[in-house]
GUMIKOL-482926 format. One line per 10 residues: for each residue z, y, x negated of C-alpha. Coordinates in steps of 0.25 Angstrom, whole numbers, plus 5000, padded with zeros to 4 digits. Each point is the difference from the previous one (the first is absolute). Layout:
<atoms>
Z,Y,X ~ ...
</atoms>
This chain:
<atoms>
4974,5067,5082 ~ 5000,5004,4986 ~ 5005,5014,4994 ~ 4994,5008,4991 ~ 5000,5001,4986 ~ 5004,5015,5000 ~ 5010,4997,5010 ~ 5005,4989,4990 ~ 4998,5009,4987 ~ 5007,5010,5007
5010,4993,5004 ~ 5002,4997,4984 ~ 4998,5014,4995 ~ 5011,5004,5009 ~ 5010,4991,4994 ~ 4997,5005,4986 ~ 5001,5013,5007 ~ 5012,5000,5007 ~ 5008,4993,4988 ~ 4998,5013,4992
5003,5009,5011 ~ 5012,4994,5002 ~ 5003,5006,4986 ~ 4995,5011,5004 ~ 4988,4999,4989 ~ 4986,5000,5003 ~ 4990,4987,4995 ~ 4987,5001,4992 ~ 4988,4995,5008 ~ 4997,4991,4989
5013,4995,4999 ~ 4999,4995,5015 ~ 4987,4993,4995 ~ 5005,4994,4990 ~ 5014,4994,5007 ~ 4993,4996,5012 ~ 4986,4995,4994 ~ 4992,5009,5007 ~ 4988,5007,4993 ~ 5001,5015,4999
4988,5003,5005 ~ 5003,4992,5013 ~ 5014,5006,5001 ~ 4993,5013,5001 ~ 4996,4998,5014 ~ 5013,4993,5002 ~ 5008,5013,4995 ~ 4989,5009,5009 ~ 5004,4994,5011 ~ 5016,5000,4999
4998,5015,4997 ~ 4991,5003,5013 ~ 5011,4992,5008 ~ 5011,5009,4994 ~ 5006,4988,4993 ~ 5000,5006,4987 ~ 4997,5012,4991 ~ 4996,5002,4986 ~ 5010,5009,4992 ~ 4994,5005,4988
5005,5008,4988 ~ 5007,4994,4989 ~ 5005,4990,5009 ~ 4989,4996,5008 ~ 4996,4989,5008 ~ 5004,4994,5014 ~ 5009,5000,5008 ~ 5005,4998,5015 ~ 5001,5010,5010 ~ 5011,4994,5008
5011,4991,4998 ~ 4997,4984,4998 ~ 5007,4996,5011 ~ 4993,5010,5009 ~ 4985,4994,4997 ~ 4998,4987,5008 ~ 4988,4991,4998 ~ 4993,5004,5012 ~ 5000,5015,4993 ~ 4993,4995,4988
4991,4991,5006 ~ 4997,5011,5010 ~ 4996,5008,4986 ~ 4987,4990,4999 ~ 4998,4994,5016 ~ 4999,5008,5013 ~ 5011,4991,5005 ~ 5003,4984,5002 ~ 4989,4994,5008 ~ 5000,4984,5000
4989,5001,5009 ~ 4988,5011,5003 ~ 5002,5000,5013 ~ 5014,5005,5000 ~ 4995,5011,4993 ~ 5000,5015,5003 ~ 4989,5005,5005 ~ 4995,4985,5003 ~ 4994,4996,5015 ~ 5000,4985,5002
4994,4996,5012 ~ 5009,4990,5004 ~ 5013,5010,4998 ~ 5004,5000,5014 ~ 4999,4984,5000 ~ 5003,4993,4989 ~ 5013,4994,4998 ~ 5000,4996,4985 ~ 5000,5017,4998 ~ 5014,4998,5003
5002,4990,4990 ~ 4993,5008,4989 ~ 5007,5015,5004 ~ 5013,4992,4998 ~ 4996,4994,4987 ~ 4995,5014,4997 ~ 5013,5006,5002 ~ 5007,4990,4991 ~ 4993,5003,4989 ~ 5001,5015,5001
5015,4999,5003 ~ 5003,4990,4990 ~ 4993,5010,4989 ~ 5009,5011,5006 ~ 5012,4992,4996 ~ 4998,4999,4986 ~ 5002,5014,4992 ~ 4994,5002,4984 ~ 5017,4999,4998 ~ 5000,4987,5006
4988,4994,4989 ~ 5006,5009,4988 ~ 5015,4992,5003 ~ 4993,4986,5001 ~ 4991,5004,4988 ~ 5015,5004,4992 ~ 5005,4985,5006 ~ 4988,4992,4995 ~ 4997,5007,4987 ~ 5017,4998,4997
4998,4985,5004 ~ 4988,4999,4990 ~ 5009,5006,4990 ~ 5012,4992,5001 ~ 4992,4989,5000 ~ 4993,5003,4985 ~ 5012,5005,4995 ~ 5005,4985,5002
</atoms>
């Protein structure tokens, strides 16, 4: 099972995103290019689809850019992958919509639902905060270290 890109990228985005908004300061689309190496032209689509989810908005005026459109800690990673995926799916035929012809009689499909479920859950549990603390704790560790 892979993720994708966007879902990756946005997930990078956000952190540059949510560090500003928890300044209450919006971020410059380039600048997010620039601190997470992502090309603007690719963080266009990226941005497009934060905004269709609601994730983010674009303030504009003398101080434009983006910015979050609730609190960090109220944006898990399930929200922001949702923004890109029409859900976790570690296999097709869990999917919604999907008919497998052996779903009344195959026991690994309970193996793989439960998988499924663990993996949504898990990217419940995390929030945007929980990436912008650990970002803090690892950039802080980096520092201390050159500062040696």
């Amino acid at each position: 099972m892979k993720f994708s890109t966007k879902t990756r990228y946005g997930i990078r985005a956000m952190q540059e995103i949510g560090k500003y908004s928890l300044e209450s300061k919006p971020i410059f689309q380039k600048e997010i290019a620039k601190k997470q190496g992502i090309s603007v032209k690719y963080l266009d689509h990226i941005i497009s689809g934060l905004k269709s989810a609601g994730l983010v908005v674009n303030i504009r005026g003398k101080k434009s850019g983006y910015k979050l459109t609730r609190n960090p800690s109220e944006i898990t990673l399930l929200d922001i992958h949702n923004a890109f995926e029409p859900g976790i799916c570690v296999i097709d035929c869990l999917a919604e919509g999907v008919e497998c012809s052996y779903d009344d009689n195959c026991a690994a499909q309970g193996f793989w639902g439960g998988l499924n479920n663990i993996v949504v859950e898990y990217f419940q549990s995390f929030t945007l905060q929980d990436l912008i603390d650990k970002q803090h704790l690892i950039d802080d560790d980096v520092a201390s270290k050159v500062s040696r």
